[in-house]
Short mmCIF file of the C-alpha atoms (twelve columns), coordinates in Angstrom:
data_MODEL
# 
_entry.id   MODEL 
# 
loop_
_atom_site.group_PDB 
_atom_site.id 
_atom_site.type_symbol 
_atom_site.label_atom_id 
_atom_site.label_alt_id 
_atom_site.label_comp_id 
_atom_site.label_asym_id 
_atom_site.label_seq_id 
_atom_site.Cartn_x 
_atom_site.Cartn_y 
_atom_site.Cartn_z 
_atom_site.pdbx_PDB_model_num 
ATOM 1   C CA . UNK A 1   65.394 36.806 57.330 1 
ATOM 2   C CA . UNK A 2   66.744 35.222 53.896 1 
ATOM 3   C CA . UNK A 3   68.208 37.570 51.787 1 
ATOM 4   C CA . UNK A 4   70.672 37.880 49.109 1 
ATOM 5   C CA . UNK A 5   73.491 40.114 48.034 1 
ATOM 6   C CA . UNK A 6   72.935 42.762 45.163 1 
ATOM 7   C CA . UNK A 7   75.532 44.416 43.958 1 
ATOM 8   C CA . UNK A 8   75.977 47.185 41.024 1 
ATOM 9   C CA . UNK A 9   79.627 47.984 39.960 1 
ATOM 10  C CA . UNK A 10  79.997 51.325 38.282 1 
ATOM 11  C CA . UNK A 11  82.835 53.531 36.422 1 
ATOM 12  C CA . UNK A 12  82.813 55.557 39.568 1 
ATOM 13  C CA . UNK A 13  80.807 54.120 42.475 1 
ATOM 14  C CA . UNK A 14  79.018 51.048 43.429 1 
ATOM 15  C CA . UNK A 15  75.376 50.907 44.836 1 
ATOM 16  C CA . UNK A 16  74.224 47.666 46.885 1 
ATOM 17  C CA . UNK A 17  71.516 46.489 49.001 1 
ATOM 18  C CA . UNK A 18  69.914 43.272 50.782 1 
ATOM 19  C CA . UNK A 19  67.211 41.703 48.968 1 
ATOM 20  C CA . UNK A 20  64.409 40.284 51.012 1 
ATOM 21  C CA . UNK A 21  62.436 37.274 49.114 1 
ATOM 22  C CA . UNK A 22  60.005 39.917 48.074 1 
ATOM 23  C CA . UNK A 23  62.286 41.890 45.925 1 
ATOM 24  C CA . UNK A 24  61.949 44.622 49.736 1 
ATOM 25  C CA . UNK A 25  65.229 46.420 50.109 1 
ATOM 26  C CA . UNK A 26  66.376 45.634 53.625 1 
ATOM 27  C CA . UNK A 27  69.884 47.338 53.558 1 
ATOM 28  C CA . UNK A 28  71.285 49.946 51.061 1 
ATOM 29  C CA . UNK A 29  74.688 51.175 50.512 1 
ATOM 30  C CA . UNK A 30  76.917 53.029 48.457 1 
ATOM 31  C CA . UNK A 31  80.580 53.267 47.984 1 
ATOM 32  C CA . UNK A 32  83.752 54.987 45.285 1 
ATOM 33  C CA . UNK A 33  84.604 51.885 43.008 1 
ATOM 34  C CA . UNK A 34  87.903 53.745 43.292 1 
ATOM 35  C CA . UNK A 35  89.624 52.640 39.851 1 
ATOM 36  C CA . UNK A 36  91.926 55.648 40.211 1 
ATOM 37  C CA . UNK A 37  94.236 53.000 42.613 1 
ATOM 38  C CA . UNK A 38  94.145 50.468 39.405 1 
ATOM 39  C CA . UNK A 39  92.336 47.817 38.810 1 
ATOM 40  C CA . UNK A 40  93.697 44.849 41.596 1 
ATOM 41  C CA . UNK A 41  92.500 47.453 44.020 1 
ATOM 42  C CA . UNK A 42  89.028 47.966 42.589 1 
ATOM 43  C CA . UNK A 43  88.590 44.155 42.782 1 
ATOM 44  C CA . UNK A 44  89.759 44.282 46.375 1 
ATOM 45  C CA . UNK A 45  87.429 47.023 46.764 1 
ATOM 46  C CA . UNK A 46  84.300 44.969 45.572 1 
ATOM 47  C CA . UNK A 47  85.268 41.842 47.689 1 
ATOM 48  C CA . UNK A 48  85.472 43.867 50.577 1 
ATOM 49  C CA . UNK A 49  81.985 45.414 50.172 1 
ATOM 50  C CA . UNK A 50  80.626 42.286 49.342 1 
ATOM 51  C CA . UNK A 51  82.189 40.803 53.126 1 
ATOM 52  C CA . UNK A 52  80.931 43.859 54.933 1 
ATOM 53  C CA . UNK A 53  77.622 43.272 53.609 1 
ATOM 54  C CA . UNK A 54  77.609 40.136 54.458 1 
ATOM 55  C CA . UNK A 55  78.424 40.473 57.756 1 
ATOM 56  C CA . UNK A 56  75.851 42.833 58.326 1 
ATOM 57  C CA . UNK A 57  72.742 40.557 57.230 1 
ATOM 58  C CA . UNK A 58  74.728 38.534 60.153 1 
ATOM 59  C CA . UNK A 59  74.082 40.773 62.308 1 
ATOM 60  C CA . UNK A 60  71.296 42.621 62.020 1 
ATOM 61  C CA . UNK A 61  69.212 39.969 59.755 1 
ATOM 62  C CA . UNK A 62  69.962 37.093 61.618 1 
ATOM 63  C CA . UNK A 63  71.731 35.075 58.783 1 
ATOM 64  C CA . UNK A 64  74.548 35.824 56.604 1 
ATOM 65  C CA . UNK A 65  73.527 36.260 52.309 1 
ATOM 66  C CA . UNK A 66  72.250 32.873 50.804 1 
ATOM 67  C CA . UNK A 67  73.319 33.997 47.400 1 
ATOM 68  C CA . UNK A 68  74.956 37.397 46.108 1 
ATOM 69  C CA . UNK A 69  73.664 38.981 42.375 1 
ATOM 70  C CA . UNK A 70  76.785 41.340 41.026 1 
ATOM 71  C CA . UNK A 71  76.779 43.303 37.898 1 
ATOM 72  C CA . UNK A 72  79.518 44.915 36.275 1 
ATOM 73  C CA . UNK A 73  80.322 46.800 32.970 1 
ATOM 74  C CA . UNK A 74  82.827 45.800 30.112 1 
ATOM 75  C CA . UNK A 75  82.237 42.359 28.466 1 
ATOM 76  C CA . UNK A 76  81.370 39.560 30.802 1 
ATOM 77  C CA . UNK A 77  80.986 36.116 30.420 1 
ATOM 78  C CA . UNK A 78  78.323 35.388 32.600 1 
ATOM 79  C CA . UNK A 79  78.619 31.541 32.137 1 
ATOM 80  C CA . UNK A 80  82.153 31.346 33.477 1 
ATOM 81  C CA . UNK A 81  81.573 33.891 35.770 1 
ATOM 82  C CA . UNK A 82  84.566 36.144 34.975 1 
ATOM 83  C CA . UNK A 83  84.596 39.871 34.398 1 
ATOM 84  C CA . UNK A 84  86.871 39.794 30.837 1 
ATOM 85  C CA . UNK A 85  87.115 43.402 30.137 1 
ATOM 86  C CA . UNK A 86  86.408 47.258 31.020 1 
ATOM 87  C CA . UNK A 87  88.149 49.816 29.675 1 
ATOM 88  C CA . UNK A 88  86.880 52.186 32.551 1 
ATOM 89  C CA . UNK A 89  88.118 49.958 35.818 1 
ATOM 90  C CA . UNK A 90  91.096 48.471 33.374 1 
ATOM 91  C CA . UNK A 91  90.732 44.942 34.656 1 
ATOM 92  C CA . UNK A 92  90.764 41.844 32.262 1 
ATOM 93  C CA . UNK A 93  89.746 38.268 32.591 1 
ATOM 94  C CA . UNK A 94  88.656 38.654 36.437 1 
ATOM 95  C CA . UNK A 95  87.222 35.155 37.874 1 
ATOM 96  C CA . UNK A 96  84.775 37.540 39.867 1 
ATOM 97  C CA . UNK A 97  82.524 34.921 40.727 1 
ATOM 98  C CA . UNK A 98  84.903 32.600 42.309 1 
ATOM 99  C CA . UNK A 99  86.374 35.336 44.042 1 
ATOM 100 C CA . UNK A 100 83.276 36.417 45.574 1 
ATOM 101 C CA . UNK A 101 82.342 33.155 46.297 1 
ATOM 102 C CA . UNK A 102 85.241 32.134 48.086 1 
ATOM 103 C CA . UNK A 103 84.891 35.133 49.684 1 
ATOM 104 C CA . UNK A 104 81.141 35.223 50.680 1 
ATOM 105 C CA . UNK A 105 81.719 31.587 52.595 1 
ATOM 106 C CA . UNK A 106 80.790 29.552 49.425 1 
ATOM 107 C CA . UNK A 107 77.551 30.969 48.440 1 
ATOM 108 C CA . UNK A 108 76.075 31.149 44.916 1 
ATOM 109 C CA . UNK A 109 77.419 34.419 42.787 1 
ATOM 110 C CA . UNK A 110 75.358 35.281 39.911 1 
ATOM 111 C CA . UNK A 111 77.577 37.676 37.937 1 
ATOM 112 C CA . UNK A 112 75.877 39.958 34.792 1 
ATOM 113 C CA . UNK A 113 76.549 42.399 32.939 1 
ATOM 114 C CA . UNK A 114 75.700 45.950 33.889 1 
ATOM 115 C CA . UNK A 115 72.697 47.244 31.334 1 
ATOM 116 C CA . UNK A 116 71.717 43.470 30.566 1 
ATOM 117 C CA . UNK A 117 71.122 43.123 34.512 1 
ATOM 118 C CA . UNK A 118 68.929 46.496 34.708 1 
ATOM 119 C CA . UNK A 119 67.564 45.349 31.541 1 
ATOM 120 C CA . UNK A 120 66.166 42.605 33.672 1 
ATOM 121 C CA . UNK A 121 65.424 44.516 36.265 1 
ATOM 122 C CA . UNK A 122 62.851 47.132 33.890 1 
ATOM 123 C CA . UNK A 123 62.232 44.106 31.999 1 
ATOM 124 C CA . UNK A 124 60.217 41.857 35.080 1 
ATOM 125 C CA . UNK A 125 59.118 44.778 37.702 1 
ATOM 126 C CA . UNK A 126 59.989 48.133 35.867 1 
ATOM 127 C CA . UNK A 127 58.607 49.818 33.051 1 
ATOM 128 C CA . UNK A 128 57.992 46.147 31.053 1 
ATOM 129 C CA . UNK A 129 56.663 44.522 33.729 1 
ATOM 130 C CA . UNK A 130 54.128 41.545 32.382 1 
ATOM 131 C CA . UNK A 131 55.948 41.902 28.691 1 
ATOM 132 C CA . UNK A 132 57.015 39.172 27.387 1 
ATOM 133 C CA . UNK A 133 59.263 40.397 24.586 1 
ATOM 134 C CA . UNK A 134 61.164 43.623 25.312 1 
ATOM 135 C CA . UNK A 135 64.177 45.848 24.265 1 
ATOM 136 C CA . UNK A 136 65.535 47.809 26.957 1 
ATOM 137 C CA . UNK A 137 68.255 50.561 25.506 1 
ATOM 138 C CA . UNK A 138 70.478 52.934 27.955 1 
ATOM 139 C CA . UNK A 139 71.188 56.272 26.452 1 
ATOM 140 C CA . UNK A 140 74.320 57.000 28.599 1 
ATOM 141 C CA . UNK A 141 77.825 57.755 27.562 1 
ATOM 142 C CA . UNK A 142 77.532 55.168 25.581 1 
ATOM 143 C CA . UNK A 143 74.288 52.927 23.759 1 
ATOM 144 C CA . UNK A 144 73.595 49.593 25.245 1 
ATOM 145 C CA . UNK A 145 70.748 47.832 25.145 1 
ATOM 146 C CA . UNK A 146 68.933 44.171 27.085 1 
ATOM 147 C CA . UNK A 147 67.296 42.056 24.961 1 
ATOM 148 C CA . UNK A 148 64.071 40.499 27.309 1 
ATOM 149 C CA . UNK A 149 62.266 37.248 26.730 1 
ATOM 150 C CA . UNK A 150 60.071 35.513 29.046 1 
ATOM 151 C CA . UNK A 151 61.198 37.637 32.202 1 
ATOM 152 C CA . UNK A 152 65.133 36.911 31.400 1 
ATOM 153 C CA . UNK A 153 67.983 38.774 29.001 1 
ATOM 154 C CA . UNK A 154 69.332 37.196 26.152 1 
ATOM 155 C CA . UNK A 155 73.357 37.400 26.512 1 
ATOM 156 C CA . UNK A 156 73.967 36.178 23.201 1 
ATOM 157 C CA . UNK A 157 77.091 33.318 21.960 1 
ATOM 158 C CA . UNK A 158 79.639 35.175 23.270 1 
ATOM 159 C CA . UNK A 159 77.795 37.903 25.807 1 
ATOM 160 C CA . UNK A 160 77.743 40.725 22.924 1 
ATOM 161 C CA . UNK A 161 74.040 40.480 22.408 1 
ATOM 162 C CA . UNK A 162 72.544 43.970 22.706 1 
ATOM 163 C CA . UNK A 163 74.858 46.014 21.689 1 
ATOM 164 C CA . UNK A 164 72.622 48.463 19.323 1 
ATOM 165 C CA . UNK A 165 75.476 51.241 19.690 1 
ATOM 166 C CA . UNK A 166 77.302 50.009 17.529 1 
ATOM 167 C CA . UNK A 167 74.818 49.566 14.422 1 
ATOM 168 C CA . UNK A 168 76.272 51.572 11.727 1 
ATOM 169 C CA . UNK A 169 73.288 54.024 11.185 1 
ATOM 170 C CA . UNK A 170 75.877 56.285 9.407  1 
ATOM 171 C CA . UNK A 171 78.019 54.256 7.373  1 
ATOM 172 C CA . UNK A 172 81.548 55.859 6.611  1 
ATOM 173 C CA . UNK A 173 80.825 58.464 9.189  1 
ATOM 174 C CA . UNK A 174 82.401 59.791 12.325 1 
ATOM 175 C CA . UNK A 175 84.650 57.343 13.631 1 
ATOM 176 C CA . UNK A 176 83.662 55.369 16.774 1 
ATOM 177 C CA . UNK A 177 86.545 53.957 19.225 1 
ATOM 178 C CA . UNK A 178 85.118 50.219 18.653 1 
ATOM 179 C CA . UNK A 179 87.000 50.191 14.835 1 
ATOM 180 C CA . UNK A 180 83.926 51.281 12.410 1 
ATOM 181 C CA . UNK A 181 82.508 54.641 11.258 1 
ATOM 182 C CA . UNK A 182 78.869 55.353 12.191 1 
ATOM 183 C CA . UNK A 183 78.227 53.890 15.383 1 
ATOM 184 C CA . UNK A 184 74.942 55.122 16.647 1 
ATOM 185 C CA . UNK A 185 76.297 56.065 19.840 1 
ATOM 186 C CA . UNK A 186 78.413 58.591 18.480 1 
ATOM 187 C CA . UNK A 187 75.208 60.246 17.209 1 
ATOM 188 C CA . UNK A 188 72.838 60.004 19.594 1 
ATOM 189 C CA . UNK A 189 73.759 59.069 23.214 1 
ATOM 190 C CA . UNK A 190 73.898 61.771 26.053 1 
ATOM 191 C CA . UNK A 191 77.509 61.825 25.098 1 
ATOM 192 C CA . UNK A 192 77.044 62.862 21.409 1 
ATOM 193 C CA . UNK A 193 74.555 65.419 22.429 1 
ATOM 194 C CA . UNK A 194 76.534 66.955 25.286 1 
ATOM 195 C CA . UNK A 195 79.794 67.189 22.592 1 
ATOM 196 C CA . UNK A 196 77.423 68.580 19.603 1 
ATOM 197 C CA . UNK A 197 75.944 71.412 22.331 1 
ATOM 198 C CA . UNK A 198 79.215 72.182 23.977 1 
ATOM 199 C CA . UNK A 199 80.579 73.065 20.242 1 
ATOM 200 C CA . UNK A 200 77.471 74.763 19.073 1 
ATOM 201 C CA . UNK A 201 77.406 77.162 22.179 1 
ATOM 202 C CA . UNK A 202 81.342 77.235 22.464 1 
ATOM 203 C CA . UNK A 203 81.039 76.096 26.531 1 
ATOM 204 C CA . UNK A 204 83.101 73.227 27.197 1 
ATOM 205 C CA . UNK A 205 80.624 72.570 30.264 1 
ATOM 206 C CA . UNK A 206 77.197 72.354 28.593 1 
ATOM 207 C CA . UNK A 207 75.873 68.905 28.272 1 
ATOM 208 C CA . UNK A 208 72.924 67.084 27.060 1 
ATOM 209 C CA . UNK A 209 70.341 68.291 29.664 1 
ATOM 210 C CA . UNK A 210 70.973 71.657 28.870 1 
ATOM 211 C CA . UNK A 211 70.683 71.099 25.132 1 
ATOM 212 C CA . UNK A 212 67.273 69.671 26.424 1 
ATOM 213 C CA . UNK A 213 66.516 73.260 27.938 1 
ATOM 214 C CA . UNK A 214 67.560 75.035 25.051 1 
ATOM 215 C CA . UNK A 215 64.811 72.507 22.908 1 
ATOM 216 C CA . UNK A 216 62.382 73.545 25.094 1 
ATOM 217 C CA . UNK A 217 63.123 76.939 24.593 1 
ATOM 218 C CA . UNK A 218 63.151 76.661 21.229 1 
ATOM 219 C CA . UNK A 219 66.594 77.882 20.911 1 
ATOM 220 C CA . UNK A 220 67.367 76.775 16.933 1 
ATOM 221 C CA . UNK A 221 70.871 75.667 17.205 1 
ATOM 222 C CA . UNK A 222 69.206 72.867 20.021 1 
ATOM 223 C CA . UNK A 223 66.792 71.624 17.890 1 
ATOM 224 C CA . UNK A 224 68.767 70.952 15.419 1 
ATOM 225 C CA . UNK A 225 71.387 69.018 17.171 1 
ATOM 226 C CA . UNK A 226 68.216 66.864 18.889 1 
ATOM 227 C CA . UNK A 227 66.509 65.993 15.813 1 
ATOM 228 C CA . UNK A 228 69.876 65.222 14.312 1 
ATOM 229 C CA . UNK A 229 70.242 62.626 17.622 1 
ATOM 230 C CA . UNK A 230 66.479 61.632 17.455 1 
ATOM 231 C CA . UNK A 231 66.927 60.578 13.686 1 
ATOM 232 C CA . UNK A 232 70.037 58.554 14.612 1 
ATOM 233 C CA . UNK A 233 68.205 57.182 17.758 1 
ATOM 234 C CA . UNK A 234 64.998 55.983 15.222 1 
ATOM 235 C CA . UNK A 235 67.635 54.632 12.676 1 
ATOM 236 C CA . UNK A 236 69.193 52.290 15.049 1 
ATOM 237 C CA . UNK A 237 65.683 51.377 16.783 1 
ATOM 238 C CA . UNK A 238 63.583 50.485 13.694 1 
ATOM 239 C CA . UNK A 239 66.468 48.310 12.906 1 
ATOM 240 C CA . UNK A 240 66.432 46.863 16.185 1 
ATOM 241 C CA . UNK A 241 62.836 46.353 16.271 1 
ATOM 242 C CA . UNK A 242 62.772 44.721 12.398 1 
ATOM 243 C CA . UNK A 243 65.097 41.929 13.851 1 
ATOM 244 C CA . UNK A 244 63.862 41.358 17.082 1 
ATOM 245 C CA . UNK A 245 60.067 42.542 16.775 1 
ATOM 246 C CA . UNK A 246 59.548 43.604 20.432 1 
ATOM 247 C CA . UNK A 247 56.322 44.147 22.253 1 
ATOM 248 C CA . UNK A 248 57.687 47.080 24.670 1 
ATOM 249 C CA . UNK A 249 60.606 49.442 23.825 1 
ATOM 250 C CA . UNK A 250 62.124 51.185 26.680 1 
ATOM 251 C CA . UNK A 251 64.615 53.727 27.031 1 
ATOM 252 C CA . UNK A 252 66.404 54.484 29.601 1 
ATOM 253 C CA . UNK A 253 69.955 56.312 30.561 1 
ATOM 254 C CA . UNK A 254 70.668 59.717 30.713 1 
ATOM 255 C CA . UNK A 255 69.439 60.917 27.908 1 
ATOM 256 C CA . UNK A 256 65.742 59.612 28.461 1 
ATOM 257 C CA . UNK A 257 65.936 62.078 31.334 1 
ATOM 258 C CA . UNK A 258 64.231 64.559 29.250 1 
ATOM 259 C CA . UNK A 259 60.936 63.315 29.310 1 
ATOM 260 C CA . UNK A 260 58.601 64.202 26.193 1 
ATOM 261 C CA . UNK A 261 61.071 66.577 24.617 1 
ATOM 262 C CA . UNK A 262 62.460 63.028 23.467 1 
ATOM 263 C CA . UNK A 263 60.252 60.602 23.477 1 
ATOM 264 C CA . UNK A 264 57.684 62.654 21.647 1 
ATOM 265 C CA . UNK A 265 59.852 63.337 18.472 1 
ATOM 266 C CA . UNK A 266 60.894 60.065 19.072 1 
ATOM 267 C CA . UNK A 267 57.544 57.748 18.951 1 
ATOM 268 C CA . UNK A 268 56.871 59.834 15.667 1 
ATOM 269 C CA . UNK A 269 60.336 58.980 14.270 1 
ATOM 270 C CA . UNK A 270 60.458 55.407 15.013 1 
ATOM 271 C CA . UNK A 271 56.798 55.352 13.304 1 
ATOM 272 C CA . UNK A 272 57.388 56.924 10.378 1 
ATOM 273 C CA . UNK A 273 59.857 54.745 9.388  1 
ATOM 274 C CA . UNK A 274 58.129 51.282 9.807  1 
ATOM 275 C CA . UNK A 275 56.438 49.768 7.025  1 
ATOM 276 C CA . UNK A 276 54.653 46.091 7.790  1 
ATOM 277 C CA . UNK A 277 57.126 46.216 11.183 1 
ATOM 278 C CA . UNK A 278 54.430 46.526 14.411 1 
ATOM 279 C CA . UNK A 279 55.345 49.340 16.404 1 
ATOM 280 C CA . UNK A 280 56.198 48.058 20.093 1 
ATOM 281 C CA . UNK A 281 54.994 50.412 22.889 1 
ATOM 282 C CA . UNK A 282 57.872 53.002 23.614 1 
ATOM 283 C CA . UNK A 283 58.200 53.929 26.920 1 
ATOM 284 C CA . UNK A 284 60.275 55.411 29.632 1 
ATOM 285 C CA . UNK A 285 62.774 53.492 32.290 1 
ATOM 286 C CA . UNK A 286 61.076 53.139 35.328 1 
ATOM 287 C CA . UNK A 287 63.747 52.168 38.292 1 
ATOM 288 C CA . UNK A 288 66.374 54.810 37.724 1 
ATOM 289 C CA . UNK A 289 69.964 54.513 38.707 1 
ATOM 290 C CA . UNK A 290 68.591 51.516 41.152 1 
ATOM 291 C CA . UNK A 291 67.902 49.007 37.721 1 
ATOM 292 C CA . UNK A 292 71.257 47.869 38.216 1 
ATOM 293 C CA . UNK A 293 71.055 46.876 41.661 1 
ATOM 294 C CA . UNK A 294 67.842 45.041 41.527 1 
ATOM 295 C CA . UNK A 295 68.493 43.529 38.383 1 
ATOM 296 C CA . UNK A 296 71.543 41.698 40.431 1 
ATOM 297 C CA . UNK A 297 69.224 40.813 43.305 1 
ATOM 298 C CA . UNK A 298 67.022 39.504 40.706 1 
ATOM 299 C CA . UNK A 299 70.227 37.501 39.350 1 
ATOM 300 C CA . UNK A 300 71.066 36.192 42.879 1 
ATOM 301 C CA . UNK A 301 67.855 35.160 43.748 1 
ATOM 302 C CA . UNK A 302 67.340 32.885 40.449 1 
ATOM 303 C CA . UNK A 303 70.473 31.514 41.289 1 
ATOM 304 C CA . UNK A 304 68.586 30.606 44.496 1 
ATOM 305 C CA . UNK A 305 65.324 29.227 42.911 1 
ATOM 306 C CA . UNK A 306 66.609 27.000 39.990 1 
ATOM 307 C CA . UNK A 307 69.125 25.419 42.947 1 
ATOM 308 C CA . UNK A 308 66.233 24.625 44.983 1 
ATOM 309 C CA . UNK A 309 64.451 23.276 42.157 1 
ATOM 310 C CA . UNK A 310 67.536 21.309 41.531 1 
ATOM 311 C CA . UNK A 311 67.376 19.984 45.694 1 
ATOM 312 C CA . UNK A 312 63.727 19.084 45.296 1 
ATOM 313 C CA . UNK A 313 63.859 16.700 42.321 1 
ATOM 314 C CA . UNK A 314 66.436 15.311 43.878 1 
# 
């Protein structure tokens, strides 16, 4: 059966799986990046996975990978294929692609980066699915966000395109590790929330979803600290939106785990701050911690398509 490689390198662990034609999941796996052993053995790591799952489409699929779709966080520049820099595995200027390649017997490597390539995945069979202008933002640790036209992500000049967590929606505020003051990430990602709870309740353990609870509860202190991260979050969007005018907004990470308890304050924010903007439909991720990993297949099999296009014109 042909199938590809997808692959979706995390801080901590990877997630992969065989993609039939269809977009069917015929294998899944998961494995520790293991970055703890430095950053040569996390690439080892991923070129090993990549040859065991290989070899099992061999096996049990009856044909080794015809391509291989790999995402990875940091900057990446996708055109050269090489993995330039993440502060969380510590690598720098990793010629992924050609590793994998050489690795995988030759075969096409698509390489992306991580939220652009389950961007793409929400973007063309997840929550945007038949949208043909969308802005996908993760509300993780950090803010990223995909920037979706005509079913494929923009990467931008140099691959930074997306990158609404670092809008200044605070200028001369707290400081954020990328150099300025502001950053909306430091105000309203899970990581902001969990930081403003844990200091609020004085329990180094408390994170985001339990300032969630405590909303819900209507415990003051919680509601204060969520509008505070729901202004920031409608700030940074309505900008976002002025610039790029899209026709589906949707959020995704950990923070969007909350269900109405953000998105409600949130739709009203966002529209009370337009004024001739046209507010985009805002909507929750669909695909989960699985966006990454068929965003990749989705990577590996347009590799696939625009090189048989290629073949038949030929």
């Amino acid at each position: 059966m042909r199938h590809v490689i997808a692959l979706d390198v995390g801080g901590t662990g990877m997630k992969a799986a065989l993609v039939g034609a269809g977009g069917e999941l015929l294998h899944r796996a998961r494995r520790a990046t293991g970055r703890e052993r430095g950053p040569d053995a996390v690439v080892d790591g991923i070129l090993d996975f990549a040859a065991e799952l290989r070899a099992y489409g061999t096996e049990h699929l009856g044909a080794p990978a015809a391509a291989a779709g790999v995402a990875v966080p940091g900057i990446v520049d996708e055109a050269q294929g090489i993995a330039a820099y993440a502060a969380n595995l510590g690598w720098r200027d990793v010629p992924l692609r050609d590793l994998l390649t050489a690795r995988l017997g030759g075969v096409p490597v698509a390489l992306g980066h991580d939220v652009r390539t389950g961007g793409l995945a929400e973007g063309r069979i997840g929550a945007g699915r038949g949208t043909d202008r969308f802005l996908f933002v993760a509300l993780g640790t950090g803010i990223a966000g995909a920037i979706g036209i005509a079913g494929r992500v923009e990467a931008g000049a140099h691959g930074f395109a997306g990158e609404i967590g670092h809008i200044a929606v605070r200028p001369g505020g707290t400081p954020c590790p990328c150099g300025q003051r502001g950053c909306l990430e430091r105000y309203a990602s899970a990581a902001a929330v969990s930081e403003a709870w844990a200091s609020a309740t004085g329990n180094p353990e408390a994170d985001a979803a339990d300032c969630a609870k405590a909303v819900v509860a209507e415990d003051p202190r919680a509601r204060e600290i969520w509008q505070h991260a729901v202004d920031a979050l409608a700030d940074g969007l309505v900008t976002a939106l002025t610039l790029l005018d899209p026709r589906t907004l949707i959020i995704g990470g950990g923070l969007a785990e909350a269900g109405e308890t953000l998105f409600t304050p949130l739709r009203e924010a966002v529209r009370s701050r337009t004024t001739f903007q046209k507010l985009p439909t805002i909507v929750p991720a669909a695909l989960g911690d699985t966006a990454g990993c068929l965003g990749a297949g989705l990577l590996a099999w347009d590799l696939l398509d625009t090189t048989d296009s290629s073949e038949a014109t030929r």
